[in-house]
C-alpha distance (Angstrom), angle and dihedral (degrees) to the residues before:
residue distance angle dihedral
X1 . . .
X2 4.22 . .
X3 3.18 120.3 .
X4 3.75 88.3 -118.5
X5 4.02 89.2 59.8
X6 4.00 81.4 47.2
X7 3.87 94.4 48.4
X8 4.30 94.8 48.6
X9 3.84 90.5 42.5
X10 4.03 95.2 58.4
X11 3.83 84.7 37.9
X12 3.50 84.4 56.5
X13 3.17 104.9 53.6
X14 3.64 93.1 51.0
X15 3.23 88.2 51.5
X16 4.26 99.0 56.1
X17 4.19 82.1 42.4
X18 3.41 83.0 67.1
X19 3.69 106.6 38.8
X20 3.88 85.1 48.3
X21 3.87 93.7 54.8
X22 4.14 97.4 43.2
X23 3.57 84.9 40.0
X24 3.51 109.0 -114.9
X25 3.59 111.8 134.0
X26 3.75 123.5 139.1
X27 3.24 96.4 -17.5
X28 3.95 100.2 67.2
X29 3.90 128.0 -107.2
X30 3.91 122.0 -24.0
X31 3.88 102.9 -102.9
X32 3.58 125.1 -127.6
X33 3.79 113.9 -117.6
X34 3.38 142.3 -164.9
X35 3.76 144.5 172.9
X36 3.90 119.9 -138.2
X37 4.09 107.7 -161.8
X38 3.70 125.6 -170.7
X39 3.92 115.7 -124.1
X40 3.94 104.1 -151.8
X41 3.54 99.3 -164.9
X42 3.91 108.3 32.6
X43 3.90 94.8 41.7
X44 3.21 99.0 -120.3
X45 3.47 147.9 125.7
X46 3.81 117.7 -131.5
X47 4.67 111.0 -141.9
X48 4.10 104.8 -153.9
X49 3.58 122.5 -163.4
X50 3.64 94.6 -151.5
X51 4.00 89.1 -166.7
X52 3.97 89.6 66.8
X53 4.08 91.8 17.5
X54 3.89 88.1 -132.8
X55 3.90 131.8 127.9
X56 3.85 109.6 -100.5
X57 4.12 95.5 173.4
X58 3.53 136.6 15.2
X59 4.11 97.3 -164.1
X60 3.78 104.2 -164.7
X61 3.92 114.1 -139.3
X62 3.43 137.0 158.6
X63 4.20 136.8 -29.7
X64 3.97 107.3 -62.7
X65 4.00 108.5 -11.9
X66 3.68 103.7 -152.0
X67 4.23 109.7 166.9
X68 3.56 134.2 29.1
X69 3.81 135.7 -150.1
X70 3.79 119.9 -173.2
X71 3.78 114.0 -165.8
X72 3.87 115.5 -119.3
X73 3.07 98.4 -108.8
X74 3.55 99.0 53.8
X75 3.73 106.6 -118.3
X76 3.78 106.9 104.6
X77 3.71 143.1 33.3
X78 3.75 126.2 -146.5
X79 3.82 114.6 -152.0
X80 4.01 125.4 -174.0
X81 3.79 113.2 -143.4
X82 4.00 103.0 -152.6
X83 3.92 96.0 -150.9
X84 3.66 106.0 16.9
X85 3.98 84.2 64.2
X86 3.86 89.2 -132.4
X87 3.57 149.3 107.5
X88 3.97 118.9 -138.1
X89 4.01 117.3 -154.6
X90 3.93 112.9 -143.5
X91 3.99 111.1 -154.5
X92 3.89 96.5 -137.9
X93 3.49 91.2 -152.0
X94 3.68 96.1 61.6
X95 4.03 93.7 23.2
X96 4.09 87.7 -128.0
X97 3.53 140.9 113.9
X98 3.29 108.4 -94.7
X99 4.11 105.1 176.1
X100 4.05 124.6 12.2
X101 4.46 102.8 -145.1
X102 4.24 102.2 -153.1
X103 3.79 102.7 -155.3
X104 3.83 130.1 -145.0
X105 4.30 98.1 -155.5
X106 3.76 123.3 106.1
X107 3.79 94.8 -70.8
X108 4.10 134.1 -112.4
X109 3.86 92.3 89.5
X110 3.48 96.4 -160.1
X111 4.24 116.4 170.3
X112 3.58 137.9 5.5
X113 3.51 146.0 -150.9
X114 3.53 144.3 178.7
X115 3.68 145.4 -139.8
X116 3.87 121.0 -115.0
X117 3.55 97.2 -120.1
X118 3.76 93.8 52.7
X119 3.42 103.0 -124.4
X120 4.03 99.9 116.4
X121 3.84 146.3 23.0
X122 3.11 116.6 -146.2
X123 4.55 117.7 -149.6
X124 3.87 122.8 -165.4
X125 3.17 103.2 -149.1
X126 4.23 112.5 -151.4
X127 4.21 99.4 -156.4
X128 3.97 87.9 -174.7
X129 3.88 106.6 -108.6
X130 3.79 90.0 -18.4
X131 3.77 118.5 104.1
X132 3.22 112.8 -84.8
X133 4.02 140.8 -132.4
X134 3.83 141.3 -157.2
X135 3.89 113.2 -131.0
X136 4.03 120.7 -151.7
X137 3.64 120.7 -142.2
X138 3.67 117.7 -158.0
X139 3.92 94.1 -146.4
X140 3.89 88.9 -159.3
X141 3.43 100.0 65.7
X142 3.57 97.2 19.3
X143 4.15 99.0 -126.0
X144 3.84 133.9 120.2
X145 3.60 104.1 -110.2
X146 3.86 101.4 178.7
X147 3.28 150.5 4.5
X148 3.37 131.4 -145.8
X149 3.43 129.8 -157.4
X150 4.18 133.3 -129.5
X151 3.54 141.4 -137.6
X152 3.60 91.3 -153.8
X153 3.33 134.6 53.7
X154 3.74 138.1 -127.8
X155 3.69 100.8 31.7
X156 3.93 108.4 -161.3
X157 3.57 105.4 155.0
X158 3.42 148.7 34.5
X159 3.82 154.7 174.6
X160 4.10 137.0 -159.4
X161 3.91 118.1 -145.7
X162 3.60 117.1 -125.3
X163 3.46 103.1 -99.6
X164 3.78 99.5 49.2
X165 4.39 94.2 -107.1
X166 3.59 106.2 116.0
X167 3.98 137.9 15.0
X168 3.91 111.1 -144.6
X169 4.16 103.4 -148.6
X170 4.11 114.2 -159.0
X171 3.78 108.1 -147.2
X172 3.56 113.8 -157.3
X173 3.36 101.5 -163.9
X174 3.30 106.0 40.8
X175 4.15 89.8 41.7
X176 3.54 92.1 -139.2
X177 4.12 133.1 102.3
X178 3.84 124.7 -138.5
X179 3.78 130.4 -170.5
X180 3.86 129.8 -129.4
X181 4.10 119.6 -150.0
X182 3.93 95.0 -133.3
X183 3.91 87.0 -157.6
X184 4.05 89.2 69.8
X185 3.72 96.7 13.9
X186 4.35 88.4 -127.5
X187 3.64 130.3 132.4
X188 4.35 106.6 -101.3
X189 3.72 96.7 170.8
X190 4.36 132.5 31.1
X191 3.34 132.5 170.4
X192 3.60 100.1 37.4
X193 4.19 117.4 164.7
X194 4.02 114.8 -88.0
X195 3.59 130.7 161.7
X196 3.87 121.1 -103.7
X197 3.61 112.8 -67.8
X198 3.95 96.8 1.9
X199 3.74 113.0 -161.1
X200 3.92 108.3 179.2
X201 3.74 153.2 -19.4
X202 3.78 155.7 -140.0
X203 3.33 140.0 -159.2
X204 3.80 128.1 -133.7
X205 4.02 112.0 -120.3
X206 3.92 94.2 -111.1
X207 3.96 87.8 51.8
X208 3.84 92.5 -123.4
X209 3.63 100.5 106.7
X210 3.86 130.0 52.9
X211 3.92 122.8 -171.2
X212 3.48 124.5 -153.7
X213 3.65 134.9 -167.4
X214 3.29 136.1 -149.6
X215 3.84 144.9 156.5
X216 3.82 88.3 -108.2
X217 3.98 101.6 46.8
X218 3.64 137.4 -34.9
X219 4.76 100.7 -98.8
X220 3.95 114.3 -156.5
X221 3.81 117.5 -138.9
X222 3.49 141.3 -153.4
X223 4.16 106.0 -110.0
X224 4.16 122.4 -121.4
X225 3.81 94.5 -79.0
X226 4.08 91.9 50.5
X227 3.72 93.6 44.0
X228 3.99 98.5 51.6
X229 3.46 91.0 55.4
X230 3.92 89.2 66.9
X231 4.27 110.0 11.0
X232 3.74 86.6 -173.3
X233 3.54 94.6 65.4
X234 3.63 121.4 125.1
X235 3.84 102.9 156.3
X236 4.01 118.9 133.3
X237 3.47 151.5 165.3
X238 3.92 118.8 -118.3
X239 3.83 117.9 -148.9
X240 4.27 102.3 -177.0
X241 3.71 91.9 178.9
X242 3.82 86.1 63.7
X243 3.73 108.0 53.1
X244 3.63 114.5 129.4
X245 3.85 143.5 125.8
X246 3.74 106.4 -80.4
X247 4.12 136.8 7.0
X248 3.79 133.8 -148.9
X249 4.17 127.5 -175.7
X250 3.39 112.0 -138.7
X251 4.55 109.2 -114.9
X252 4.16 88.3 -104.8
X253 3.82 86.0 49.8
X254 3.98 90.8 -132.7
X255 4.09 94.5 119.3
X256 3.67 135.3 33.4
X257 3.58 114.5 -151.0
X258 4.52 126.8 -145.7
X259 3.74 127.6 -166.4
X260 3.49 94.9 -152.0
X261 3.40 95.7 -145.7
X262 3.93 149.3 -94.1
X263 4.04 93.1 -58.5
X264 3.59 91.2 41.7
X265 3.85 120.9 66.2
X266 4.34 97.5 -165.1
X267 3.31 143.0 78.1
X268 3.50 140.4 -133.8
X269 3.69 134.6 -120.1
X270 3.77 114.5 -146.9
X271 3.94 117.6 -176.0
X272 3.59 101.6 -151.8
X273 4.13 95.1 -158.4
X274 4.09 84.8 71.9
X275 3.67 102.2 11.5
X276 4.04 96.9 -124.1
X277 3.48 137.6 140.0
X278 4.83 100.3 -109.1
X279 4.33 93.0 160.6
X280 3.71 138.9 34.9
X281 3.86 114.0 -169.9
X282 3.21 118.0 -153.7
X283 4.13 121.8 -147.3
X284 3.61 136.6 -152.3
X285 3.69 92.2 -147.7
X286 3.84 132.2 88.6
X287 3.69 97.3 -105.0
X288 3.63 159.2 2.6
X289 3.79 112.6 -123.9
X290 3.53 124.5 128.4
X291 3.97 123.9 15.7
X292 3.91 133.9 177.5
X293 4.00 123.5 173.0
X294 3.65 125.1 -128.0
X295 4.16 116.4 -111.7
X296 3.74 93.8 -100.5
X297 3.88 88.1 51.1
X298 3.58 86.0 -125.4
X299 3.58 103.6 112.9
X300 3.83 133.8 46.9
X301 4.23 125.9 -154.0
X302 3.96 107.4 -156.1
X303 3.65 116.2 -173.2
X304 4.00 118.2 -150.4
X305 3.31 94.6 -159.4
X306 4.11 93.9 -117.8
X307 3.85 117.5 71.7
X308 4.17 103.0 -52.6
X309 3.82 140.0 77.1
X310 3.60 117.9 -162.1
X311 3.56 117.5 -136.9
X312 4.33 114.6 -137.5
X313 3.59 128.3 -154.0
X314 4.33 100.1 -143.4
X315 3.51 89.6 -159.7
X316 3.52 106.0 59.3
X317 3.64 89.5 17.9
X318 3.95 96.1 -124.9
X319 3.74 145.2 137.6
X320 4.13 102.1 -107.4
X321 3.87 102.0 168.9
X322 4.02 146.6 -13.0
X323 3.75 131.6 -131.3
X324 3.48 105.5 -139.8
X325 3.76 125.3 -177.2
X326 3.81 100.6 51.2
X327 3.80 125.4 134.2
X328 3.65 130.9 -58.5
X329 4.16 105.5 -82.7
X330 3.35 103.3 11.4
X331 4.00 109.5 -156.9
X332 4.14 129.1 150.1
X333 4.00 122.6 20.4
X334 3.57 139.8 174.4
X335 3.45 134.0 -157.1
X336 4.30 116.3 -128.9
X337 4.12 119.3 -171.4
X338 3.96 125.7 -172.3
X339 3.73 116.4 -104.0
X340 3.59 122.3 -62.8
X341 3.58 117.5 -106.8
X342 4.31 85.3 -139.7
X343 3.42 91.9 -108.0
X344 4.39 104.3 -65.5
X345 3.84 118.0 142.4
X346 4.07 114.5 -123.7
X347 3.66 90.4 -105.9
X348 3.74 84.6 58.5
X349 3.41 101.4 47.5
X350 4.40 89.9 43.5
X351 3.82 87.2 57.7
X352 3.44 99.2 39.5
X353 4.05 88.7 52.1
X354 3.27 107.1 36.8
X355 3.84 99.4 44.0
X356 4.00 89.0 58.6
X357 3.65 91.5 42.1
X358 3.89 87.3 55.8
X359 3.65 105.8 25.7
X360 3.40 92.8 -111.5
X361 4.08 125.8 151.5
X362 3.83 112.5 -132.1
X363 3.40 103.7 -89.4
X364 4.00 120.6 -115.9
């Protein structure tokens, strides 16, 4: 054997000892996480390492952050600033605001969202009893290049099927949900059922299912490809053991989660297959706000809207931790990972780089 051959095999096995203890394995580098959470009242946004569960950044933006919207790919995060009638961007990679969006709609932007290919964020914005428009961020150049306008009013939530076609918007007010054709960026469906005073929604993975919640009950929707079929239709199916302030599916689709809300510290356990209520989990926290899931679906963030975030173990469906220390009024967050290494162990990656850099064939 060469002493090249020699030289990559020790590296290698350095190299898996490594992968084995940060657990990377098969399944390609550990990512780095975080968890960005909006601070209502001190106009900030909150940076958790989610490694250590401790506040790296507290990014100050605009007056009262309410949604977020992290681009797919990781890199920026969109931020509606109720009454400063703005959006601020935060570089992730710095942790700072890199580009403040004015925005010409009714005013109150209150959530966000944004497609899967990155292209746009889409900003309910909640004009008080006034009606109420949708405004489009081009997230290249960082502008507002439309506004669309509502049929109902008091927008508050809202949710982007899978494949980019259509933008569900919850109205509060109005207690209804209405659907915008991304392709055209117009309203094709109004009036769909919600429960009393809806605040947000989420799509199931396949696009067939959408969930939203409500103070009244948590109503289940038919997704983009169901509702075109019949625009008219306002059917749904009404879960009252699952009402609550904000929803999340689970990345397999088998379990929709519900942060019951501020003055009710659980959260609910929907199965998707039959649309019933299997798990309450309880919290030792204040609230139930805001809640995003971690990549691996392992791991659930749950905002109390005060100053913590509960950290839940999925799989036995417990409270394991609380970030303490955040901003004042804690409400939505999202959860942001670096890019995927597409699945390639270290040792795969080390042989595949360092034989081209050197000219090397992979070694037998």
């Amino acid at each position: 054997m060469s002493k090249v051959r020699i030289l990559f095999r020790v590296l290698a096995v350095s190299v898996l000892a490594f992968a084995a203890g940060c657990g990377g394995g098969s399944s390609g580098f550990p990512l780095a996480a975080f968890l960005y959470v909006s601070n209502t009242d001190s106009g900030t946004v909150s940076v958790i390492d989610v490694a250590t569960n401790t506040e790296i950044a507290a990014v100050v933006v605009g007056n009262e952050p309410r949604g977020l919207a992290i681009l797919p790919d990781g890199s920026l995060v969109f931020v509606p600033n109720r009454f400063s009638n703005s959006v601020s961007v935060i570089s992730t990679a710095t942790n700072s605001v890199v580009a403040t969006i004015p925005l010409s709609g009714g005013g109150e932007p209150y959530n966000c969202a944004a497609l899967p290919d990155g292209s746009r964020v889409y900003v309910v914005n909640k004009s008080g009893n006034s009606p109420s428009d949708v405004s489009v961020i081009d997230a290249a150049t960082r502008s507002e290049v439309t506004v669309i306008p509502l049929a109902g009013t008091g927008p508050e939530g809202l949710a982007i099927s899978p494949d980019g076609a259509f933008v569900y918007v919850v109205n509060r007010n109005s207690a209804d949900v209405e659907v915008i054709d991304t392709a055209t960026n117009t309203v094709v469906a109004t009036g769909l059922s919600a429960p009393s005073s809806p605040r947000d929604a989420a799509f199931t993975p396949d696009g067939q299912k959408v969930y939203v919640v409500g103070e009244g009950s948590l109503a289940v929707l038919p997704g983009g490809a169901l509702i075109t079929a019949n625009l008219t239709a306002t059917s749904a199916v009404f879960i009252s053991e699952a009402s609550g302030r904000d929803v999340v599916v689970s990345p397999d689709g088998a379990f929709a989660y519900v942060a019951r809300g501020p003055r009710n510290a659980e959260v609910a356990v929907v199965d998707t297959a039959t649309d019933t209520v299997v798990a309450t989990i309880p919290l030792n926290t204040n609230g139930a706000y805001g809640i995003d899931i971690s990549k691996d679906g392992r791991t659930a963030y749950v905002s109390d809207d005060g100053s913590e975030v509960a950290v839940v173990d999925l799989v036995t469906r417990t409270q394991v931790g609380t970030i303490t220390g955040v901003g004042a009024k804690a409400t939505q967050l999202k959860v942001t990972q670096t890019e995927s290494t597409g699945g390639l162990s270290i040792w795969e990656i080390f042989w595949r780089d360092e034989s081209a850099k050197h000219g090397f064939a992979y070694p037998d």
